[in-house]
N, C-alpha and C positions, 0 to 999 in steps of 0.2 A: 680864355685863360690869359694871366698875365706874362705879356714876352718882357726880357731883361737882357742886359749885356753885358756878358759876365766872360771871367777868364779863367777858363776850368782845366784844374790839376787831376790827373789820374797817376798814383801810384800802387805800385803790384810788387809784392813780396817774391822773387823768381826763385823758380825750383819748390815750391811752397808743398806741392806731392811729394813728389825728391826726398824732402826733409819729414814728411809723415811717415813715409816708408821705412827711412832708414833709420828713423834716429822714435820714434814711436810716438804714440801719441800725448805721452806728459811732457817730453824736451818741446814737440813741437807747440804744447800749450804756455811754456815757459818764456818761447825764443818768440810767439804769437804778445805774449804779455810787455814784453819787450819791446818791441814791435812800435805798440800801442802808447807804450810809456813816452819813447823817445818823440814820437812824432805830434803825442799832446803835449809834452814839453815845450818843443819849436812854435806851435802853432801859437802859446799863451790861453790870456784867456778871450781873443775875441773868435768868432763863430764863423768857423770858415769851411767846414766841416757838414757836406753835405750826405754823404752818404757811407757807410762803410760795412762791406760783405765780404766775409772770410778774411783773405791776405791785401784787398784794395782797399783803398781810400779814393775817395772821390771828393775834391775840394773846388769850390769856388769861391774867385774875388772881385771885388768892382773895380779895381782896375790889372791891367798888366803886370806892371811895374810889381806892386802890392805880393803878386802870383809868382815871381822869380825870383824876388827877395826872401818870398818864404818858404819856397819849395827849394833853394839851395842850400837855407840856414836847418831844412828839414835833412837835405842828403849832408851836409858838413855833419850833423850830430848823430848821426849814424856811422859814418867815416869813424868819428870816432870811436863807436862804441863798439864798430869791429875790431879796433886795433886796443883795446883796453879786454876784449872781450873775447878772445878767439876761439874759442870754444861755443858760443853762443851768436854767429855772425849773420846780421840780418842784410840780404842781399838784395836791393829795393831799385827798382829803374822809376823813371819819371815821363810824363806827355805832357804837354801844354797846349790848350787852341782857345780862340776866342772868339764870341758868336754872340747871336741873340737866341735865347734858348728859351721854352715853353715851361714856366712853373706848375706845377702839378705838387700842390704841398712845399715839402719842406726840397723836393727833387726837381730838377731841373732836366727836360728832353729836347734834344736838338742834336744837329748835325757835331759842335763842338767837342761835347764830350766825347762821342764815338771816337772824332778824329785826336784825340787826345788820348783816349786808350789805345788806339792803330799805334802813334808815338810810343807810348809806352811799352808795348810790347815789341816795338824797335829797337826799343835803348836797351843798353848793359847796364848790369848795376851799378848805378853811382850814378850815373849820366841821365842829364837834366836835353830831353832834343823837343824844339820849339817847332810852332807852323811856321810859315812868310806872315799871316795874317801879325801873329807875336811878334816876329821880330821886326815888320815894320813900324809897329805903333812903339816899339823899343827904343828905336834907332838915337834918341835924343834923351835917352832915361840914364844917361850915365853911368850903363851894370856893366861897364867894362866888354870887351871884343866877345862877338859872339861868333863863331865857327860855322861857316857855311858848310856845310856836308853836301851840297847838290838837289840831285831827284832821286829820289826811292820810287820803284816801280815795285806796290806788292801786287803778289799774283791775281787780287781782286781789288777793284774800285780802283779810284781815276790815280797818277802819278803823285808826290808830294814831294814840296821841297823842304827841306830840314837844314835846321839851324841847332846848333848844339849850348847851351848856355855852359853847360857843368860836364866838363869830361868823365870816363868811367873812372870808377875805383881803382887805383894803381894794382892793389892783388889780385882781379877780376880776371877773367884771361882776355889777352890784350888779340889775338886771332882776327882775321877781316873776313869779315863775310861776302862772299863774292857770289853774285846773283847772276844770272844770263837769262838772255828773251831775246825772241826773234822780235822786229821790228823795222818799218820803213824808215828813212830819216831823209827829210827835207834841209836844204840847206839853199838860200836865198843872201844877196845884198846887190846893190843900188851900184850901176854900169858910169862908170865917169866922175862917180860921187865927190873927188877934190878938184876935177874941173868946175864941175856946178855949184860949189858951195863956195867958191870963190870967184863966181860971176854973179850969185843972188847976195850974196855978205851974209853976215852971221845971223839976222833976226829972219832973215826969209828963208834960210837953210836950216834954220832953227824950227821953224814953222812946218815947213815940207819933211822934217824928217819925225815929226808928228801926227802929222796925215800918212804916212807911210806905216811907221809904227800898228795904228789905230788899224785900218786898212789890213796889215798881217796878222793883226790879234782876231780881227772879225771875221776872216777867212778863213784863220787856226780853230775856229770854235762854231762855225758850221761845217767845216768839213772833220770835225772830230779830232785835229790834231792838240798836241802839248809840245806847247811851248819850255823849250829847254834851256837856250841861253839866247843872248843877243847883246854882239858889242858893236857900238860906232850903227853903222847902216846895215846891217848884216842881222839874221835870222837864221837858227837853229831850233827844229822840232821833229816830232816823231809822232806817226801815223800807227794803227794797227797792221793797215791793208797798204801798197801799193799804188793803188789805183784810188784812193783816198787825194796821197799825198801830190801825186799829179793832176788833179782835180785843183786840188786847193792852190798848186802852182800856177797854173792856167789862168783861176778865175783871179789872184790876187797879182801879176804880170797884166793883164788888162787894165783891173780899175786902177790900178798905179799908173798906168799909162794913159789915161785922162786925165791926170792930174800933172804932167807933163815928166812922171821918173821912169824911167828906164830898167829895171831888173833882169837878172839872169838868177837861175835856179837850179841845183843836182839835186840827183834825186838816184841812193842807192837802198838797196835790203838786205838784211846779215844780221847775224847772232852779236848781238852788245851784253858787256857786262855793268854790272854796279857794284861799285868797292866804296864803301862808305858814302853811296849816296852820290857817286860820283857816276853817269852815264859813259861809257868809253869802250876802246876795241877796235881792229881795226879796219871795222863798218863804219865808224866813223868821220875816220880818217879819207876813206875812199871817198864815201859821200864828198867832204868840202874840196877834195879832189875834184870830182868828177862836175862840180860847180865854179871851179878856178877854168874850166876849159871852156867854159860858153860866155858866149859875146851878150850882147844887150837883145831879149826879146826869148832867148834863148830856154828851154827847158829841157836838161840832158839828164839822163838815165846810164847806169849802167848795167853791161849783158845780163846781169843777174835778175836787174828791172824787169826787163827786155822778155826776158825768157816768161817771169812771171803773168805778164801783160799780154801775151800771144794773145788772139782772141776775143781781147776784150774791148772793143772798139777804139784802138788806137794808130795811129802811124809809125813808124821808124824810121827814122834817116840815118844811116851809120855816117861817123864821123870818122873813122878808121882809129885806130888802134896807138893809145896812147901811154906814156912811164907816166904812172904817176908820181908828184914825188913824196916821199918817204912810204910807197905801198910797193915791195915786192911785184915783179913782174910787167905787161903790159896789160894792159884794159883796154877793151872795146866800147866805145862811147856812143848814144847814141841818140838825135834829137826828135826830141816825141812830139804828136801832133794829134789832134782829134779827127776821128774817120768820120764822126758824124755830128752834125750841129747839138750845140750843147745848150740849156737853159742859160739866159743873159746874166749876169752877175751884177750885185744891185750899187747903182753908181754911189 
């Protein structure tokens, strides 16, 4: 079957029951006709228009750029036609992803779309939210600032990061949705890093903080974590398990340490929330705490770790009992080690 590289729009008419229910079925065949009109207006006449069941649409374009210009000029003409129309208001969110997807006729199957309906049913109505894969191939397309929203963690499949093109509709209810999940968090960077980067100069520190990089991404992605942020020499990610994220500390603190860098690492567990895609809470906080307090070579945990990890073939060394600062109360710190040899980690 022929693969293609396409950048695929899914849009969903919200409340689309909602409006069968309450308003019956000739208005909803009316505000449906509607619907239909405004968005093959926008689109013209070339053929972008792959698929279209009940209240979605399913679009794809050859390129990005192509897919944001028209899936805005699609929610702008809607915009309008609520505020000309109120009585008849079509409430439409939008997904964007881009992939190489599997044609099958005139339909196209892959990972993309899916994730581009997930976005969709992310967004508020009016609001255009993009993959990282979109907004990087963006970044030079001249569609004006695109709004980072962070990581969305839904309750199934892997984290995403969302970039928002088209804010929601001003009369939408503007409300935050605030999500919570338990979850380990690793936090890592590089021990002496303005001494060393000012005894190697800029092309060799440039260099080494690429092998480093590379090194943490490989580590984050056999031992299951996602990567969350990362500024300067420093790493931010989150694990399911505990004993994951002390795994991936261990083996990625080694192979760094062939390569001549130094690392330290915390490592705490607690309930985080997400407000617009933003990961935060004050698990988070403790975490880069509890990583401000180790020296070079260093893997610290706190009580919370501690407790979880009884049993599971690890060591303890208490560090004694430390303020963190900006966290409420004092913390017991603690530096973890392995009780029994571990598989080598690959240089």
């Amino acid at each position: 079957m022929p693969r293609s590289l396409r950048t695929h729009v899914i849009m969903d008419l919200r409340g689309y029951g909602r409006i069968l229910l309450n308003g019956g079925e000739a208005h909803a065949a009316v505000l449906m006709r509607a619907y239909e009109r405004v968005v093959r207006r926008a689109l013209g006449t070339k053929t972008f228009e792959v698929d279209h069941i009940a209240d979605t649409f399913h679009l794809a374009f050859p390129t990005p750029a192509l897919a944001v210009r028209t899936t805005t000029a699609i929610a702008d003409a809607l915009q309008r036609h609520n505020k000309t129309h109120p009585n008849l208001e079509i409430p439409v969110s939008f997904g964007i992803d881009t992939g190489t997807g599997v044609g099958r006729g005139t339909k196209f199957v892959g990972s993309a779309p899916v994730l581009a309906s997930r976005l969709c049913h992310r967004a508020r109505p009016g609001q255009i939210l993009v993959s990282e894969s979109v907004f990087a191939l963006l970044r030079t397309a001249g569609l004006g600032q695109m709004r980072d929203l962070g990581v969305w963690r839904p309750k199934e499949g892997q984290a995403v990061h969302l970039y928002e093109v088209r804010a929601p509709d001003p009369n939408t209810d503007g409300s935050t949705e605030v999500e919570r999940f338990l979850t380990a968090l690793l936090f890592e960077d590089i021990v002496g890093s303005t001494t060393m980067s000012a005894k190697l100069g800029d092309q060799r520190w440039g260099q080494l903080i690429e092998q480093h990089h590379a090194v943490i991404r490989d580590e984050l992605n056999r031992h299951h974590g996602m990567e969350i942020d990362t500024a300067g020499d420093g790493f931010y990610a989150t694990f399911d398990a505990p004993s994951r994220a002390v795994d991936c500390a261990f083996a990625l603190r080694d192979r760094l340490r062939r390569i001549g860098i130094d690392v330290r690492a915390g490592i705490h567990a607690g309930e985080c929330e997400v407000v617009a895609g933003k990961v935060g809470g004050i698990a988070v906080s403790i975490g880069a705490r509890v990583m401000s307090e180790g020296g070079a070579g260093d893997v610290l945990v706190s009580q919370t770790v501690r407790d979880l990890l009884v049993g599971g073939g690890y060591t303890f060394t208490e560090r004694g009992r430390s303020v963190l600062k900006g966290v409420p109360g004092e913390w017991t710190i603690y530096r973890v080690g392995a009780a029994r040899a571990r598989s080598e980690p690959p240089a």
